[in-house]
N, C-alpha and C positions, 0 to 999 in steps of 0.2 A: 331230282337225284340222277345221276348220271347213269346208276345201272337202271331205272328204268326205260331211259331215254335209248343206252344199249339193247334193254328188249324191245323195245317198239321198233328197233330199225332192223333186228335179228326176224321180230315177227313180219314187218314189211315185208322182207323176201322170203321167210321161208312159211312163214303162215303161224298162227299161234299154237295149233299142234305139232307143230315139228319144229319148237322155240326149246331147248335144251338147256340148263345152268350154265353148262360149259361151254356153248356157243353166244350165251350173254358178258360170261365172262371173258373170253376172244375177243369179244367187239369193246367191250371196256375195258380191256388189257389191262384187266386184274386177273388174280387166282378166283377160281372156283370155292375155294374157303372164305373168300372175301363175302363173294356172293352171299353164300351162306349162313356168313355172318350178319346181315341186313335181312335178309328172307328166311327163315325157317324153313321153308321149301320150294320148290320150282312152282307150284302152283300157286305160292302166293305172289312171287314174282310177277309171274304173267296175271294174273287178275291185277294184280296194280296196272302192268301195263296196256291192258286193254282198260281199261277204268280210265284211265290217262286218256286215249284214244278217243274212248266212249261219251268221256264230260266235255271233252273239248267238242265234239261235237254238239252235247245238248246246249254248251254257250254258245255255238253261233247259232244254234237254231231258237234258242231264247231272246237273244240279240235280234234278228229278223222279225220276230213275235213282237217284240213289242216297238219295232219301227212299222207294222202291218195296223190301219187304222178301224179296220170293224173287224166282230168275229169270221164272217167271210170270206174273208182278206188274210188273216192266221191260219183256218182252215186252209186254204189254198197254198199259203208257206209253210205248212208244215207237210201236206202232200208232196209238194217239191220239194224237201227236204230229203224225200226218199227216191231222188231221181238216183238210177245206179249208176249212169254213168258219169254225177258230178262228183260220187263218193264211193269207187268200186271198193276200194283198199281199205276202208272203214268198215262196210259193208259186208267184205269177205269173213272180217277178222271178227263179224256179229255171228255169223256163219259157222265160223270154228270155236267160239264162246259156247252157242249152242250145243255143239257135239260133245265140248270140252265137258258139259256142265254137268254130263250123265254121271262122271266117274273123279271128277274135280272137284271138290266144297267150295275150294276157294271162288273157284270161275263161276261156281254155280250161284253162291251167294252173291256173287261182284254182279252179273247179268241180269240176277233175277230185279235186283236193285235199281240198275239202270232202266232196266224194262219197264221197271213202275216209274220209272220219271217219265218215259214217254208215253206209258198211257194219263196220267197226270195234264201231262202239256193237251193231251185232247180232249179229254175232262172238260179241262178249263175252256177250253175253246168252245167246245156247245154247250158249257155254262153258260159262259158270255154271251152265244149268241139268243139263248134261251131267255136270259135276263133282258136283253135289249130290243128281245121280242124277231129279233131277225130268222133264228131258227125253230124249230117246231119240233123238236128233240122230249121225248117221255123219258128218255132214260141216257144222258148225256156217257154215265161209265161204261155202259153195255156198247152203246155207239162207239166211245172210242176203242176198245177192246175192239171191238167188229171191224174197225178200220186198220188198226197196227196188226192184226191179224192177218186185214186182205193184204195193207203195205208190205210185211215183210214176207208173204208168201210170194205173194209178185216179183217182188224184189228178187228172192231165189232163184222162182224160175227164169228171168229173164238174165241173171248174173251165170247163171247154171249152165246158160244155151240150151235149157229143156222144152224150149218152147217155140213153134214156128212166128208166134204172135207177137207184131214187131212191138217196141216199148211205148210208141205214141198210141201204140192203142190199146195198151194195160194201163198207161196213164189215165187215156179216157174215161177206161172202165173204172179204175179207181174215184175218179171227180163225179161218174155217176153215182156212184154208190155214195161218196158224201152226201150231194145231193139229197138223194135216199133218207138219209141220217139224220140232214140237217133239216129236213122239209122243203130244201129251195129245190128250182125250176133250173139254175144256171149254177155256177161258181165259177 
């Protein structure tokens, strides 16, 4: 739909808190009633548009996932999945999801949704490697929980500039810590 496509290009620049009906409705040069005629309110607009943002991301990372040949190999692409600087613009707008969700249903429910698809995708992964005997995981959901936690705190601070500690070596610290999770020596 074309006004969501106007909000995702309204939130690209100005961020998805500062994404307004009227500044969707500018960029799709329609009326503000129009708007609101398809959305019942700004907030459900923008949760579609971050949803939109959101899913396309978990398909190409499900894409990757299953061209990735052992659990290992997933593990490690779904790490790199959370490189910031191959997705700062995604990334940000996970950012302002979050803040949004305190005071937003709609964002809070769109987020909380997505958030379980990615810890799901890591789930499965030291499922898989648990089953194939590769990993050494007692609790494959707690794992992944402990990983999307380190990933997207990381991610923050190294998106934030809060942090002197350059990215190849939160990357590291993150592959350790699978490691950690999965029982291997390497990844």
């Amino acid at each position: 739909m074309e006004l969501v496509s106007a909000a995702i290009r309204v939130m690209r620049r100005q961020g998805l808190l500062e994404t307004t009906t009227r500044d969707v409705a500018a960029e799709a040069k329609v009326s503000p009633g129009l708007v609101h005629h398809y959305f019942t309110s700004q907030d459900d607009l923008v949760a579609e548009a971050f949803a939109e943002v959101a899913q396309e991301d978990l398909r190409r990372v499900r894409a990757a996932l299953e061209a990735s040949p052992s659990a290992g190999a997933r593990l490690s692409t779904l790490i790199d999945s959370f490189t910031p600087a191959d997705a700062e613009w995604p990334f940000l707008l996970w950012i302002d999801a979050w803040a949004a969700s305190r005071r937003h249903e709609a964002v809070r429910i769109t987020s909380r949704s997505l958030n379980q698809s990615w810890v799901e995708m890591f789930e499965q992964v030291f499922r898989d490697g648990v089953e194939d005997g590769s990993f050494v995981c007692p609790d494959p959901r707690a794992a992944a929980w402990r990983m999307l936690a380190l990933l997207d705190g990381s991610a923050v601070q190294v998106l934030a500039r809060q942090t002197d500690v350059s990215e190849a070596t939160v990357n590291a610290w993150v592959r350790e810590t699978a490691c950690r999770e999965a029982g291997l020596s390497t990844l």
